[in-house]
N, C-alpha and C positions, 0 to 999 in steps of 0.2 A: 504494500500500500504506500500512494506517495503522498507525504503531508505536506501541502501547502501554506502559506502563510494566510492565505485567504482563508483557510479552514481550522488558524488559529482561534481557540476561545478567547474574548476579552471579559476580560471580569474590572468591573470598575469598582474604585477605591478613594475611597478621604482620607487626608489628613490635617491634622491642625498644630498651626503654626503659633503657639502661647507662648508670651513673654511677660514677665511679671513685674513689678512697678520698678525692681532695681535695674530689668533690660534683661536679668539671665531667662534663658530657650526653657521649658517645659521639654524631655526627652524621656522617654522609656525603654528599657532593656526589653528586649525582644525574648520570650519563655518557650516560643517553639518555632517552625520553621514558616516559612522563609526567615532568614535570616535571626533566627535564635542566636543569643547571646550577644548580638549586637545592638546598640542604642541607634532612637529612633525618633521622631516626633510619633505622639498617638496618632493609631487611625485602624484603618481598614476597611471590610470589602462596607460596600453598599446592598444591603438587601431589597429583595424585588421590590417593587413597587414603595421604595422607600429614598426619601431627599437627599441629598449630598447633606442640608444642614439639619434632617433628623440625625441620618447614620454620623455624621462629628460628631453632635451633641450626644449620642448613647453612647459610642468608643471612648469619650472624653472620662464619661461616667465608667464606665465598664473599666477602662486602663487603668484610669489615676486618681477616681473619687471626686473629680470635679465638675463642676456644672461651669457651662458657659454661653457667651453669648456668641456667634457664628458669625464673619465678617466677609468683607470681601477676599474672591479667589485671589491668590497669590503667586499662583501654577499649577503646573502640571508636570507631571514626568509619566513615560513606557519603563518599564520594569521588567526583566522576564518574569513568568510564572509556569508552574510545571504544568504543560498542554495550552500553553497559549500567553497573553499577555497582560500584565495586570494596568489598567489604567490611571493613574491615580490625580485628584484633584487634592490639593492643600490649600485651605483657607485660614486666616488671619481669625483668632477667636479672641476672646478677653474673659478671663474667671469671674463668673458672678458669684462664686459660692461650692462649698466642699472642704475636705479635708486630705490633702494631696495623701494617694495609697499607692502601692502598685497591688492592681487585681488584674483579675482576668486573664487574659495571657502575656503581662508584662511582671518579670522577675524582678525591678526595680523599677523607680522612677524619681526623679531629680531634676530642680531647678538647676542651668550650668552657666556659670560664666564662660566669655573666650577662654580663659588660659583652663578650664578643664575640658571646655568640647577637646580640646588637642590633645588630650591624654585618653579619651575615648576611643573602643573601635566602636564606628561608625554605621551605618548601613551604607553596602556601595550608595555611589553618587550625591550622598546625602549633602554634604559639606559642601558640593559642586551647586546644586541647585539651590540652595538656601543663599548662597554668596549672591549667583547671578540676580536672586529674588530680593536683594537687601534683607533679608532674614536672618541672620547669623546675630547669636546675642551681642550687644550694646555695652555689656558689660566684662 
């Protein structure tokens, strides 16, 4: 059988880009695969018939115990994903409320300044597209 790209699955995905009053990134360690054990911005897939700014607002809950409010898109990035490719939207959020956890399928999670995202491993491209995005903490 010959698999084309055209007969790739796209599975679409959010993520949110939270920075906190001091300017440090909101990031999540990653507890399974894709990219288990590396940090992350919360997010993930979008379920059927469900909004890019419900599915942020429940993953935000779900990752790290926070609630927020959902802003504008920020980007986009293609990711591989096993049979196909994952799409992902990241948008600019701000915390209304919560108590920062890691749940869910995040093994940790943490406010970071620049001088620790650099001691972080990363998710591929993550650090590429947050720069291009003016995203990268302030701090």
């Amino acid at each position: 059988m010959i698999v084309t790209a055209s007969s790739e699955r796209t599975i679409r995905c959010v993520g949110a880009v939270v920075h906190d009053s001091n300017g440090r990134l909101l990031l999540v360690r990653r507890a399974n695969p894709p990219g288990e054990g590396t940090w992350s911005i919360p997010g993930g897939r979008v379920e059927p018939n469900e909004t890019d700014e419900a599915a942020v607002t429940r993953e935000l809950v779900e990752e790290t115990g926070l609630s927020v409010t959902v802003g504008r898109l920020v980007g986009s990035v293609e990711r591989p994903a096993p049979n196909g490719v994952f799409l992902i939207f990241d948008y600019e959020c701000q915390v209304t409320s919560g108590v920062l956890r890691a749940g869910d399928d995040a093994s940790d999670v943490a406010w970071v300044d620049s001088a620790t995202l650099a001691t972080l491993q990363t998710a591929p491209g993550l650090l590429e597209a947050l720069s291009d995005w003016n995203c990268l903490p302030r701090a």
